[in-house]
Structures are given as C-alpha cells and as structure tokens.
C-alpha positions, 0 to 999 in steps of 0.5 A: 520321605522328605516334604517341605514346611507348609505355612498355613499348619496354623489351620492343619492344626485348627481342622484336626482339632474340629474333626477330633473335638466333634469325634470326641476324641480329644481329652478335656484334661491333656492336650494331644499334638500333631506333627508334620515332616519337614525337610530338617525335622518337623512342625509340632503343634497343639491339639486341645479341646475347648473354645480358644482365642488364638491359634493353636500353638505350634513349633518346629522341632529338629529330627530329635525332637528338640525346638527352638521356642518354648513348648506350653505347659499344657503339653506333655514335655516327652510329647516332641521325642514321641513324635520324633520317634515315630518319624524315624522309625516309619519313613512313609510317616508325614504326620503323627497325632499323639493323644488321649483317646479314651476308648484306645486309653483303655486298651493302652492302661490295661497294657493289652494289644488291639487285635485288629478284627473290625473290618474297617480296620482291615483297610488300613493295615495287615497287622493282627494288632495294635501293640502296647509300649512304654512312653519312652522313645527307645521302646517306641522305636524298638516295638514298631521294628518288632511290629512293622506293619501297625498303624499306630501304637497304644502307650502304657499311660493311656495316649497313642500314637498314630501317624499316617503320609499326612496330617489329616489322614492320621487325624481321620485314623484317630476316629477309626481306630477310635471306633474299633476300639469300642466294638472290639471291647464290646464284643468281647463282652459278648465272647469275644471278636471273631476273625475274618479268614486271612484271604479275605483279609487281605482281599479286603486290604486290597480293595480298600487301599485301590480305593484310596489311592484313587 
C-alpha cells in the first residue's frame, strides 16, 4: 500500500488526540503516537494528554523507522522501530496508534491474550484474539505473521498497538477495543465471556464490514 504525505498531519494528530482524550485513552504519564504511511516511510507524531500551546510534534521517519529531527523526550525511543514494524509486516496498514491504554495495559502486563468475544469486536476482525508480544520489532513482526488476522497487538509493557488503512479509523479502533476490554474483564469475573457460534461470527463480520465500506 503506497499514499503520499498529507500536510495537514498537524491536525490528524490534534483530532486523535480530542477523540482519545475524551475516550480517556490516552495516559497522563506517557505520550502515545500516531503514524501514517507515506510513499518513502512514514510521518510519526505525538499524541499526549493535557492542555498544550503548539501543535503536536511530528516527524518523518524512513521504512525503518529512523527520523531525521530530533524525537521529544516524552516519547518512548523504540516508539518509531514499533511503528515501523507494523507497517511492514501488514501492508493494508495506513495508520498505527501506539499507547498506553489502561484497560488493554492490563490485558498486556498480565501477558495474557484478548479473546475476541465481544460482538462488536466481531466487526472488525475474525481473530479469536489479541495476542501479547515483547516490545522488540523482531517479535513484533514474528507474532503478527503467526497471527494474521489480529487488528492490533497487546505489548508486554502494557502499551498496544493498533493500526488500520487510516489514521483515524485506528484511532476509532482504540476506543473499541478499549471498551472490549472492560466487558471481557468484567465477565470474566462473572465465569467468563461466552463465545458466539462461528457462522454467525462471521455473519456478523460480514454484515459489518458491508456496512463499512458503504
């Protein structure tokens, strides 16, 4: 999948940052980022909480991750490789949010997978879950060939990543799988998230993704 650069990522980067702020995604104490695909590599950018004076930082990085001005320090140093990783590994990618999310952090820090049983999951990929993964780029791109249908990837240090053909829709995806993350914790205090039958999984899948593409 090849795009160009878009000028205006400065306010790609200002929307995620509202619609994560007011899903209360976003973690007060690390910065997450956003990328998108360009035709050399792609533009990185910033995504943090609380009120700011400029526009959220952003750079370009080449296909391996490395940029050419210097990244802030609120930043996490791997954050660009991560992104990197992603992109080459799933070519449909436009668009990769990494962060700290607190509900899928825990899922992540207690390095078991997602399972993928909360209907509206079901819209938007026919995995049976999300796995878990080192925070290295090599394992990254070895769990997302073992696992190709996932949407996003649970890190051991608690961030994820998440990407879909464009920015904003993997910023959408965030709050989804945010919210799937608390029901499926919370019913398993309650014995557990039942399955749906597997054809109407993916009669589901179906439905949803005619939607979509509407």
């Amino acid at each position: 999948m090849t795009v160009t650069a878009i000028p205006d990522f400065p306010a790609v980067l200002a929307e995620a940052i509202r619609v994560l702020t007011l899903g209360r995604a976003l973690s007060p104490a690390q910065a997450g980022s956003l990328s998108r695909r360009t035709d050399t590599g792609f533009l990185i950018g910033e995504l943090a909480s609380g009120p700011r004076d400029a526009a959220p930082f952003a750079a370009e990085a080449d296909a391996e991750g490395r940029i050419g001005n210097a990244f802030p320090d609120t930043l996490p140093a791997d954050a660009p490789v991560l992104h990197a990783a992603v992109l080459a590994a799933r070519p449909d990618a436009g668009g990769v949010v990494l962060l700290r999310a607190p509900r899928l952090a825990a899922w992540g820090l207690s390095a078991r997978a997602l399972p993928v049983r909360y209907f509206q999951m079901f819209g938007y990929t026919r995995a049976q879950e999300i796995p878990v993964a080192p925070a290295r780029p090599e394992q990254v791109k070895a769990v997302l060939a073992a696992n190709t249908d996932t949407p996003a990837l649970l890190l051991e240090d608690g961030r994820t990543l998440i990407w879909a053909p464009q920015p904003a829709r993997a910023v959408r995806l965030v709050l989804s799988l945010e919210e799937a993350a608390q029901v499926t914790a919370i019913a398993d205090r309650l014995g557990g998230a039942k399955d749906y039958p597997a054809e109407a999984r993916e009669k589901i899948y179906l439905s949803l993704q005619a939607q979509a593409r509407r």
